[in-house]
VOKE-614081 format. One line per field, with one value per residue: residue number from 1; residue in three letters; x negated, y, z of N, C-alpha, C in turn. Coordinates in nm, 2 decimals, decimal comma. Each point is the difference from the previous one (the first is absolute). Layout:
BEGIN
resi: [NUM ...] $
resn: [ALA ...] $
n_east: [X ...] $
n_north: [Y ...] $
n_up: [Z ...] $
ca_east: [X ...] $
ca_north: [Y ...] $
ca_up: [Z ...] $
c_east: [X ...] $
c_north: [Y ...] $
c_up: [Z ...] $
//
This chain:
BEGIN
resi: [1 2 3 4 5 6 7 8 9 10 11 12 13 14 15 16 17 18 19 20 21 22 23 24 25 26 27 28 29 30 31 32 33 34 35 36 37 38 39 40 41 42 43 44 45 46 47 48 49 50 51 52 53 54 55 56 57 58 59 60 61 62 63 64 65 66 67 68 69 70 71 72 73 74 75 76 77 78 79 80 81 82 83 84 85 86 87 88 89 90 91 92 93 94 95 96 97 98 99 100 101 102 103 104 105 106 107 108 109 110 111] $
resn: [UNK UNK UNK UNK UNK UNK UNK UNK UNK UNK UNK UNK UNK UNK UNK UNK UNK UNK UNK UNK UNK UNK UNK UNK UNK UNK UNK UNK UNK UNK UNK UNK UNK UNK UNK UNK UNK UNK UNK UNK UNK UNK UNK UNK UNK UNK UNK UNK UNK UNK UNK UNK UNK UNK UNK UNK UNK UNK UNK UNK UNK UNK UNK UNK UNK UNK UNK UNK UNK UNK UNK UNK UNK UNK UNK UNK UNK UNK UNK UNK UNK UNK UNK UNK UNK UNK UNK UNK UNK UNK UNK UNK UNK UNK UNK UNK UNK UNK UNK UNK UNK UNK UNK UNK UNK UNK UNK UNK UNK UNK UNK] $
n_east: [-9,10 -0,07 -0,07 0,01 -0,12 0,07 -0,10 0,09 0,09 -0,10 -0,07 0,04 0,07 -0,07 -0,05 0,11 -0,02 -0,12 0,07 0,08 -0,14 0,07 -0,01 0,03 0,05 -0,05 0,03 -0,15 0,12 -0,09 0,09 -0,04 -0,03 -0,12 0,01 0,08 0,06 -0,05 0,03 -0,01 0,08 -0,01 0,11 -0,02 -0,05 0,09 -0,10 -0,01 0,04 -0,15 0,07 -0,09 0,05 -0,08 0,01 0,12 0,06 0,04 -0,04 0,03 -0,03 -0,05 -0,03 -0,13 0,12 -0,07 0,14 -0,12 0,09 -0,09 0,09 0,08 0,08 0,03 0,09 0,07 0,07 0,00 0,15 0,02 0,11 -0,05 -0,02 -0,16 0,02 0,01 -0,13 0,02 -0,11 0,01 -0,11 -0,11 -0,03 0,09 -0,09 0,05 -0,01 0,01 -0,01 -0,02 0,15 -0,04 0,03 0,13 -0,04 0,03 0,01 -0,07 0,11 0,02 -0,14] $
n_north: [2,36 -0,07 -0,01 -0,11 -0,04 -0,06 -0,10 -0,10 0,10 -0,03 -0,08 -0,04 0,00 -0,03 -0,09 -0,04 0,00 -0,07 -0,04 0,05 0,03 0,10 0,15 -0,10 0,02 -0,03 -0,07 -0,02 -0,13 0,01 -0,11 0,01 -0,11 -0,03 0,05 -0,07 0,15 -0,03 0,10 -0,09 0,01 0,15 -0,05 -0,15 0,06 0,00 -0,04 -0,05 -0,14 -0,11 -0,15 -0,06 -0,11 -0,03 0,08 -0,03 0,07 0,08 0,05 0,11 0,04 0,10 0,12 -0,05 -0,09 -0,11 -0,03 -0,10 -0,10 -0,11 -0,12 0,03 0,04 0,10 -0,02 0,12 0,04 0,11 -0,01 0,08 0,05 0,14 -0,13 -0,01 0,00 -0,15 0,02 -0,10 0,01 -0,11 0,02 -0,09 0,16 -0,02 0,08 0,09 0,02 0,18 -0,03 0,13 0,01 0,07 -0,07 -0,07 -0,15 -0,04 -0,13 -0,04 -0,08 -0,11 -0,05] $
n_up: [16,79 0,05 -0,11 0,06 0,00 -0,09 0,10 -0,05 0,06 0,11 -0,06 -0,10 0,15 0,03 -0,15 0,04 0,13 -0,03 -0,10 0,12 0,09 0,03 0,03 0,01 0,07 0,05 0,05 0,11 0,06 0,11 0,06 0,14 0,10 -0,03 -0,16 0,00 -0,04 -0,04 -0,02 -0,11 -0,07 -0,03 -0,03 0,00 -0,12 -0,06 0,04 0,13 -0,01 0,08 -0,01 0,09 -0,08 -0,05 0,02 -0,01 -0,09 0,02 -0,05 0,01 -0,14 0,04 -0,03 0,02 -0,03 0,08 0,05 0,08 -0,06 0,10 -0,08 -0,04 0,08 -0,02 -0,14 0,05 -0,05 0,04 0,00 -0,12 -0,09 0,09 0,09 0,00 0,12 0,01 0,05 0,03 0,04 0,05 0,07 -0,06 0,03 -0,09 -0,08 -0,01 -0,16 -0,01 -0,14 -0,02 -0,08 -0,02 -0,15 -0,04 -0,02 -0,14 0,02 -0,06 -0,09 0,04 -0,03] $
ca_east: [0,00 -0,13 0,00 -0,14 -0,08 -0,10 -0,12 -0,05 0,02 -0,06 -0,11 0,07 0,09 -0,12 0,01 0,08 -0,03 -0,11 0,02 0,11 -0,06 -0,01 -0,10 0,03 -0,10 0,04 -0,05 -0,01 0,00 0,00 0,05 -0,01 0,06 -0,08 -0,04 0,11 -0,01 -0,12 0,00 -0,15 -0,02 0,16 -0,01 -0,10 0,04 0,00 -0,06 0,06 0,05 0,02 -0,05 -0,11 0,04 -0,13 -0,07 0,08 -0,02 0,06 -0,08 0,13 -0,04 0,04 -0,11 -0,07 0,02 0,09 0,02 -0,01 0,11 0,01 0,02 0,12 0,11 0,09 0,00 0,10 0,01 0,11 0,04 0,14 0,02 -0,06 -0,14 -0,04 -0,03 -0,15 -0,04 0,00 -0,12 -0,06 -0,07 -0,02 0,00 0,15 -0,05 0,09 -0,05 0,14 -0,02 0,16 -0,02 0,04 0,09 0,06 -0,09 0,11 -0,09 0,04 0,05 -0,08 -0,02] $
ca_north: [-0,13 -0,06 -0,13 -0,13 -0,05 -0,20 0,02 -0,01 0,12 0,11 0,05 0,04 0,10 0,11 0,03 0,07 0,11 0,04 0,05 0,09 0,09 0,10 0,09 -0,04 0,08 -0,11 0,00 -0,17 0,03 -0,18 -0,02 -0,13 0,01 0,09 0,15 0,08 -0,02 0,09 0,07 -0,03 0,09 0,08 0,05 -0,06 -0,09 -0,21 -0,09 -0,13 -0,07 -0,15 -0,09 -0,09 -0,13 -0,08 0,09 0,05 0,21 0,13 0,14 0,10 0,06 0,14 0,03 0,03 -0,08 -0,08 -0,01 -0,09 -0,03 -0,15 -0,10 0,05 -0,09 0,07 0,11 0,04 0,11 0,11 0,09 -0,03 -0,03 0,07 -0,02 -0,03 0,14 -0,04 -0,19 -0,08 -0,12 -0,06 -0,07 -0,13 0,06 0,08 0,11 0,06 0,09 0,02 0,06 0,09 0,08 0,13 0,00 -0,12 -0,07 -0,04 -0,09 -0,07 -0,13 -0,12 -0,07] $
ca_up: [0,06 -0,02 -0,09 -0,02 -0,18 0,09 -0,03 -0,12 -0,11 -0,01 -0,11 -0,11 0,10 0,00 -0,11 -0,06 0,04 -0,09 -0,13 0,00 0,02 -0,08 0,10 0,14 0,20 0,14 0,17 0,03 0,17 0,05 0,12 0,07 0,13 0,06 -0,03 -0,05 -0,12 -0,13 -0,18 -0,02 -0,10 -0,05 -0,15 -0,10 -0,13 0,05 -0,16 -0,05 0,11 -0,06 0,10 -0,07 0,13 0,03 0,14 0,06 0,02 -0,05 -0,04 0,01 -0,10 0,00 -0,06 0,10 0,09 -0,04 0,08 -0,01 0,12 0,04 0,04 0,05 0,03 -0,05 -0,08 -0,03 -0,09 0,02 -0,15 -0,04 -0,14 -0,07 -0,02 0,11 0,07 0,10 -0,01 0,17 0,02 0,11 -0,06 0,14 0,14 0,02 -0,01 -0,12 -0,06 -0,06 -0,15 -0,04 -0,16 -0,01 -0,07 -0,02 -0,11 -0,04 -0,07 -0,12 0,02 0,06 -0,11] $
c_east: [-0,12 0,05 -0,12 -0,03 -0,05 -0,12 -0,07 0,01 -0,07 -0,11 0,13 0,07 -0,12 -0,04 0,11 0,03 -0,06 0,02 0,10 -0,03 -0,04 -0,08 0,11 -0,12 0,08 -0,08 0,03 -0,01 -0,01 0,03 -0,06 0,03 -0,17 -0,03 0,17 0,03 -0,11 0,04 -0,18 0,01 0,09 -0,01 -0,09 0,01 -0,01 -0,05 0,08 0,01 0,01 -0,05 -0,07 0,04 -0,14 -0,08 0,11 0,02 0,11 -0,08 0,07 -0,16 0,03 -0,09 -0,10 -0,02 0,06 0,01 0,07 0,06 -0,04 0,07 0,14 0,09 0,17 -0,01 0,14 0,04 0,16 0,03 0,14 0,01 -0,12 -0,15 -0,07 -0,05 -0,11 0,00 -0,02 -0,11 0,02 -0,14 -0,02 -0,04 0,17 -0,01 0,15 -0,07 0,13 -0,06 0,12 -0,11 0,06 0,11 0,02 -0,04 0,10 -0,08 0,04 0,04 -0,10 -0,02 0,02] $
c_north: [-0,08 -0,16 -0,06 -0,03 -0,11 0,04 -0,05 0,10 0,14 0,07 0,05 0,12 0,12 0,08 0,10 0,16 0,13 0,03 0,06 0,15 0,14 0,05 -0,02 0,01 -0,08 0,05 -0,08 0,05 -0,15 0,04 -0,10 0,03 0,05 0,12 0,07 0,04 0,14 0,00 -0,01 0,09 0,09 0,04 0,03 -0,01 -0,17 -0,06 -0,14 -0,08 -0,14 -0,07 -0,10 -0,10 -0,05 0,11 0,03 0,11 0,05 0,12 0,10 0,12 0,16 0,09 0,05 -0,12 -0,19 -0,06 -0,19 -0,11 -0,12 -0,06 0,06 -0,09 0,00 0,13 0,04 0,16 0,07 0,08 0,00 0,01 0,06 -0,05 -0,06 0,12 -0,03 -0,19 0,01 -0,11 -0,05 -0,05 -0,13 0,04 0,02 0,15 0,05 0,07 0,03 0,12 0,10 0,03 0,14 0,03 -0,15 -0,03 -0,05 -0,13 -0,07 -0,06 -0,13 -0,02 -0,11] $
c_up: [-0,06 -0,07 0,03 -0,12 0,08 -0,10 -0,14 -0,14 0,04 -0,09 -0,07 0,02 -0,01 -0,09 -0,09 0,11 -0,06 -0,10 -0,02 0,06 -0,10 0,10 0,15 0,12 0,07 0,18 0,04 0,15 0,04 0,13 0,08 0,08 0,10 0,00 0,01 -0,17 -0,05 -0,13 -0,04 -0,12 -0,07 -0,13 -0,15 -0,12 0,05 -0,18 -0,01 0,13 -0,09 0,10 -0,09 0,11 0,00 0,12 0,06 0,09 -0,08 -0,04 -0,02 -0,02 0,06 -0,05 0,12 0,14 -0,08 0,13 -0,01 0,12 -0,04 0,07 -0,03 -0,03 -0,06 -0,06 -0,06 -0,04 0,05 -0,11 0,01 -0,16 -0,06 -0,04 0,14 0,10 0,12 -0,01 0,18 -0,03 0,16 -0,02 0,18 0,12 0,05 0,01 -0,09 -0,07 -0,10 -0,09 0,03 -0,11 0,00 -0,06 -0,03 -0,13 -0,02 -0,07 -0,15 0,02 -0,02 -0,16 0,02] $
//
């Protein structure tokens, strides 16, 4: 079931993604309503994932690829006890971009 992150907890949200990153692989699929959906990328070491509110972006880090989301709109995460298993970006096209994690990220607790 998908959890929303208001938007003022997304850097930090981001951050701690990131520092919970062992040899985690991801794949990036964006959905729209013109192209339909495309797998832009399979099974990636994932480096990292931060948002910069002053350009306002998401950067979703893979090795070989960074895969850069403006304006976005919504940011939510799929899981269960075990951890995180994907992120849900909207970005200001209403585009969907959906992170799968290969294996479930279990995050630190909030500092």
């Amino acid at each position: 079931m998908a959890q929303a992150i208001e938007r003022s907890d997304w850097e930090r949200y981001c951050e701690r993604i990131s520092e919970a990153l062992g040899a985690s692989d991801a794949e990036i699929e964006v959905a729209s309503l013109k192209l339909g959906r495309q797998v832009e990328t399979r099974w990636l070491p994932l480096i990292g994932i931060t948002y910069d509110p002053n350009d306002d972006i998401i950067d979703v880090a893979l090795e070989g690829v960074d895969h850069i989301i403006e304006h976005p709109q919504e940011l939510s995460v799929d899981g269960d006890a075990g951890g995180i298993t994907a992120l849900e970006i909207k970005d200001n096209d209403g585009n969907q971009h959906l992170v799968r994690l290969k294996d479930a990220l279990a995050l630190p607790a909030p500092r």
